[in-house]
N, C-alpha and C positions, 0 to 999 in steps of 0.2 A: 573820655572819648566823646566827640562832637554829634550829636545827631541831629538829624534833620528831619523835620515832618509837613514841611513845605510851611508854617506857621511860624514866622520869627518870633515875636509874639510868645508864642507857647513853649517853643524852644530854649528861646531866653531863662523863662521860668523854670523851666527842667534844667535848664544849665546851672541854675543856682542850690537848686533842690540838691542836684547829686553832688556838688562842691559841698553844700552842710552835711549829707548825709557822709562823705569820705570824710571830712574833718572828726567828726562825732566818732566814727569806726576806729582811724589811727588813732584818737586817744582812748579809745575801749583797748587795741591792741594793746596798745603802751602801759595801759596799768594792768592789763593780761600777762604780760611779759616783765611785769617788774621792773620797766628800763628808766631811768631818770625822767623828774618832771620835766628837764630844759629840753631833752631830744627833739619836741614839737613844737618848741618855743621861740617867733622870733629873734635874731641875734639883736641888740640893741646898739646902733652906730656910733653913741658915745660911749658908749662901757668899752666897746674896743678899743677904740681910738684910744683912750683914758689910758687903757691895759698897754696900747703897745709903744701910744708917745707920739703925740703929731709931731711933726716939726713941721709940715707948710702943706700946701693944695694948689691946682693947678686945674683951668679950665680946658679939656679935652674934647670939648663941643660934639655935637653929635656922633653916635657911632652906633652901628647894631650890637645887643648885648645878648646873650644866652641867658634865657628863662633861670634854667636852673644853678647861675651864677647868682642869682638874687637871693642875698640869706636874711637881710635886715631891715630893719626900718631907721629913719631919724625919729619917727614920735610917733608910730600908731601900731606898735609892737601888740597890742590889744584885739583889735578887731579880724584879724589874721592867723594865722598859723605859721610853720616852717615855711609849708609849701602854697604861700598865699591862700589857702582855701578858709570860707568867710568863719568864723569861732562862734558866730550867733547872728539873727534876722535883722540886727541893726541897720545893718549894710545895704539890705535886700534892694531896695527903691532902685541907690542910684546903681547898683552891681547887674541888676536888671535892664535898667537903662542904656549903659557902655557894652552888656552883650546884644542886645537887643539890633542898636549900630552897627556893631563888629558882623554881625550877622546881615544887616542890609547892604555892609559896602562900604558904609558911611566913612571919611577919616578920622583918625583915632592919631590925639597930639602926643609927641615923644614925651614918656615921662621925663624924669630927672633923677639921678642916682650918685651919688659918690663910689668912688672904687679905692678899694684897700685891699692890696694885693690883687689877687685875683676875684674876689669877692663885690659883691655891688650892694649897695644899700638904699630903699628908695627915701627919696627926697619928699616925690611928689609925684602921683600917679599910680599908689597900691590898688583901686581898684580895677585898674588896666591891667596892672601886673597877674592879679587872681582872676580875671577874664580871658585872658591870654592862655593860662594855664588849663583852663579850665574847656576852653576850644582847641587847647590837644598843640597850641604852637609851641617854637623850638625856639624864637630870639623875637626881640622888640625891639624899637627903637626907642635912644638914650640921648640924652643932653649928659655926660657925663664931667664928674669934677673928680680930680686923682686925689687922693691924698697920704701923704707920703709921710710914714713915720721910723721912729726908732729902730725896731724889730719888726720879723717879718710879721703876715699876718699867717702862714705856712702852720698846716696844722689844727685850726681854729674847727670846729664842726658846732660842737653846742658849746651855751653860755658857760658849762663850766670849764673851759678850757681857759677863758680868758683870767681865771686866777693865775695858772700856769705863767699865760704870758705878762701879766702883770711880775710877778716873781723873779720872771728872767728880766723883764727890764730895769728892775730896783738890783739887780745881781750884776748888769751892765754895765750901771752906773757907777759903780763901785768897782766892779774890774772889768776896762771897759778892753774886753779882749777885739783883735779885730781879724778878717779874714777866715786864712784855714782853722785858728783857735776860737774864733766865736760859734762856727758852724761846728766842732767838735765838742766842746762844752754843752750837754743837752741830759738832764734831767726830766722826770717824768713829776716828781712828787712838789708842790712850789714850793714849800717848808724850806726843802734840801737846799734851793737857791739861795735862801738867808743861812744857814748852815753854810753855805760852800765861801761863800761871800765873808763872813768871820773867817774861817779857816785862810781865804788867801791874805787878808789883809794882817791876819798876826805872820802869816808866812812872811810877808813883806817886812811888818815892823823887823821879823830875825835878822832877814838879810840887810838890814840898813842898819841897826845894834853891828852884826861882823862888820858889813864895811864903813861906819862910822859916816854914812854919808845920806843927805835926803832923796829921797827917789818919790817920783811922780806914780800917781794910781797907772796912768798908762806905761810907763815902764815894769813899775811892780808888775803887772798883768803878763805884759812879754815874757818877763824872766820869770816866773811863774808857771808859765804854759811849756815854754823851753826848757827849764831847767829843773822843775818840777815832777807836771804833769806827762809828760809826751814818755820820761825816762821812766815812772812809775807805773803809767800803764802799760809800756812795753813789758815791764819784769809783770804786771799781772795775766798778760797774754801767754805767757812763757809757762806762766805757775797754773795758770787753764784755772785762774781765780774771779774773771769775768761774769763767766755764766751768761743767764739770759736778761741780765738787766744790761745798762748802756755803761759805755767805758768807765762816765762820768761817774757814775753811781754804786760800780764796783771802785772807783778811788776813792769815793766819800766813807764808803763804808770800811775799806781796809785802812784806809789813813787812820780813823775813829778805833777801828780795833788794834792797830799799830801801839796808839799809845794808851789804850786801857790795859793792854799784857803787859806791854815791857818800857813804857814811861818813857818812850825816846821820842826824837824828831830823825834820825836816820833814815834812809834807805838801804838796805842790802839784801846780801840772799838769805844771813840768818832771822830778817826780819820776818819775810818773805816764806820761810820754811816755820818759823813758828805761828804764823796766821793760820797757814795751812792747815797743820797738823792739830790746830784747835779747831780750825772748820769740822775737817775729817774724825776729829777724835769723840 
């Protein structure tokens, strides 16, 4: 919260003081609470991008962007926190200086940010960003560059998410399902993704052994999802074998117990009824 004591000057100084001392507090929380080291941890702009697959960038020129859209850095993940506040007095000088301004009036130039998804990463301009925050505003202004990759960036909060998305793009790659089947396909564990990834690609090799014919990863995938998945998880909605995991991860797991019991590749209801009844038994 911003105060004022008619001394910019002094105010400045307080404005940085209570930014260190919140930074210091949420990591006392955080190891009070047992929560992950990455919760307070910059997001890192390559590690994402890396995890979810550039394919291009696009210059979006200035635009106002929301504070708390800002998760990441390009290269000063260090001197920062999640929520831009300073991690140590290094900073003090010039973080003093840019409040100091901000405080007399002065203009203050648009940082620079890339956006991935809905997410913004700064370029250039993190000590604006933690000054901004820190006098209580709600957007800044952006020199903004897009950049557009593979998968979404949907879901991402802390660094270790981005194993996840990494997983699922190495799983896309390989069956590169598209539409209403890529946004059903959704796994929580990344592992299961290389898992799931073997599983359809021997599914694939069967059905081109029966039809004696070669078929492309993106059609394997289609008929796959079609002919596969869509009917196998219907009969597990039926048998109320879902539970509280995702559809996907109820099919991983009864396809896997399908043929440790009874060594088939079938689908049916006797299949279906002896999953069950070894669940329940």
């Amino acid at each position: 919260m911003r105060r004022d004591t008619g001394f910019p000057a002094a105010d400045a100084e307080n404005d940085f003081l209570r930014a260190r001392r919140g930074q210091v507090m949420s990591r006392l929380a955080t190891w009070l609470r047992r929560e992950p080291d990455d919760v307070n941890i910059m997001l890192p702009f390559h590690e994402v991008v890396e995890a979810l697959g550039m394919l291009g960038e696009r210059r979006l020129g200035l635009q106002t962007v929301r504070l708390d859209s800002i998760v990441g850095s390009v290269d000063r993940t260090r001197d920062f926190d999640r929520r831009f506040r300073p991690t140590s007095a290094r900073v003090r000088e010039r973080w003093q200086r840019l409040a100091l301004a901000a405080r007399r009036g002065e203009a203050v130039p648009p940082i620079e940010v890339y956006r991935v998804g809905d997410l913004h990463f700064v370029q250039d301009g993190h000590h604006r960003v933690s000054v901004a925050h820190a006098l209580g505003l709600v957007v800044i202004d952006a020199y903004v560059t897009e950049v557009v990759t593979r998968i979404a960036a949907h879901g991402i909060r802390h660094r270790g998410d981005l194993i996840v998305k990494d997983y699922r793009r190495l799983f896309l790659e390989r069956v590169p399902l598209a539409g209403e089947a890529r946004t059903a396909v959704l796994l929580s564990d990344p592992w299961e993704y290389a898992e799931l990834g073997e599983h359809v690609e021997a599914w694939g090799f069967r059905l081109m052994q029966d039809e004696g014919t070669f078929l492309d990863r993106p059609t394997v995938a289609h008929r796959w999802y079609a002919e596969e998945y869509v009917p196998v998880v219907g009969m597990l909605r039926q048998a109320e074998l879902v539970g509280d995991r995702t559809e996907t991860e109820a099919y991983l797991w009864v396809a896997a117990e399908r043929y440790r019991l009874i060594r088939t590749h079938r689908w049916d209801q006797d299949v279906i009824d002896t999953i069950r009844s070894t669940r329940h038994g």
